[in-house]
N, C-alpha and C positions, 0 to 999 in steps of 0.2 A: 504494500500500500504506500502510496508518495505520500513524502512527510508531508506534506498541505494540504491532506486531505484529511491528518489528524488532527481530530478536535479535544479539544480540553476531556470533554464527555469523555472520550475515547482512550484517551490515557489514564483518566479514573478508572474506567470499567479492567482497562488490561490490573491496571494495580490491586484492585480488589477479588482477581482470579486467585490472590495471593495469599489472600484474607486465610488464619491458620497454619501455613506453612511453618516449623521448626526454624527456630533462629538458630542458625551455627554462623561463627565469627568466618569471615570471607566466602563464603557458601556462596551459591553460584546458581540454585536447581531447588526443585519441589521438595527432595530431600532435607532440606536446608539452607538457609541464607538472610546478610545481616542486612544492615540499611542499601549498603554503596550495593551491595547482589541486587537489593530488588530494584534500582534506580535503574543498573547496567539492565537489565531482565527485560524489564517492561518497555525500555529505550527499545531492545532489541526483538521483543516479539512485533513492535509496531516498524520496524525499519526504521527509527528514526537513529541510530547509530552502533558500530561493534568494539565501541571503546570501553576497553575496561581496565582496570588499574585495582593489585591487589598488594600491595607494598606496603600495609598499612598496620601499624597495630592493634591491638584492644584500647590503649591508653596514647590518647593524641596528643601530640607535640609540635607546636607551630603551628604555623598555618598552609600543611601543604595539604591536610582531608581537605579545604576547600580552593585551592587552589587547581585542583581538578575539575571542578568545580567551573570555575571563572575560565579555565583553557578551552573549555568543550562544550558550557552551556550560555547562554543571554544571562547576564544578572538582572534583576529588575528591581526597582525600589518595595519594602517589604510591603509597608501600606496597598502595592499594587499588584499583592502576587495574584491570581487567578486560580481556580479549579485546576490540577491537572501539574500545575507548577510544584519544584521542589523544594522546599526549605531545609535549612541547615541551620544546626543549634549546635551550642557552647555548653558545655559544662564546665564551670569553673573559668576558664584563661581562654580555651582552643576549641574551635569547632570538631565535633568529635560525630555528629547524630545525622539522619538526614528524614526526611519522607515527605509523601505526596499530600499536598492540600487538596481534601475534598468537602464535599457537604452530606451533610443528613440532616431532614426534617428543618431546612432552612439555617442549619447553625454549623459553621467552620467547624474539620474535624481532618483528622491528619492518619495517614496510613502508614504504617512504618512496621520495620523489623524489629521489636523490645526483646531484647537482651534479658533483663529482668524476668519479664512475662515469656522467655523461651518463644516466642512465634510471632507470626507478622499480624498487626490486630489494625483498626481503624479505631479511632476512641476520638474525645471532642478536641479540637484546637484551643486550650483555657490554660486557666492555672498556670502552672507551672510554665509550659512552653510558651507562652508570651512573653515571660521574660527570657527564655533561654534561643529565641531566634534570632538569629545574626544576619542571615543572607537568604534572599530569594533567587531562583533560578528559574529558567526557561527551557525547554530543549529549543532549539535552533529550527526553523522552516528551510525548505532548498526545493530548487527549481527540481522536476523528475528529470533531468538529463544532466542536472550538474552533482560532483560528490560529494557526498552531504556531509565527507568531512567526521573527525572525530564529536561524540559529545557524551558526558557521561551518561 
């Protein structure tokens, strides 16, 4: 499918295919997989990119988790991210977390790989994670004849 013919809609639905899958750290597959797996995942079941980067640890250091980030995807101001779009949180100093903004029942709610909760869950976008968000992302749009290039 040509990436501009994905719609926000459309990158929720591939991400909530995901909904229960086992967290394992760098995991890659249904078997298992952490935040940066289901971002790589779902980029790639939609063709929107085969970049993936697993050089990362459990405990972030600096700012190179989101400088993958910034190499491979649109930043966009946080106040302006959209359905479908990736966010990226801090704990403590460095961005360490990542997952998909989506909605239920009209209220922000975010899909990710929890570490903690062992599997990939959708829960509300509140609390805690408004202060813990740093940076919003994009995947990238590209003409169907030009390469669409890396994106996480």
């Amino acid at each position: 499918m040509p990436a501009e013919t994905i719609t926000p809609e459309r990158i929720v639905a591939e991400a909530r295919t995901w909904l229960g899958v086992p967290w394992r750290h760098q995991g890659r597959s249904r078997a298992g997989i952490d935040c940066v797996g289901l971002v790589v995942q779902v980029a790639r079941a939609l063709g929107l990119s085969d970049y993936d980067h697993t050089a990362y640890g459990r405990r972030a250091q600096g700012q190179g988790f989101v400088e993958h980030f910034r190499a491979n995807m649109d930043g966009v101001a946080i106040a302006q991210a959209q359905l479908g779009d990736v966010l990226v949180f801090a704990d403590q100093a460095y961005p360490c977390h990542c997952g998909f903004l989506t909605e239920r029942l009209s209220h922000p709610h975010l899909i990710h790989a929890h570490a903690l909760r062992r599997k990939v869950i959708e829960e509300p976008y509140a609390g805690e994670w408004l202060a813990k968000v740093k940076f919003a992302f994009r995947f990238r749009k590209h003409a169907p004849d030009s390469d669409p290039g890396p994106a996480v």
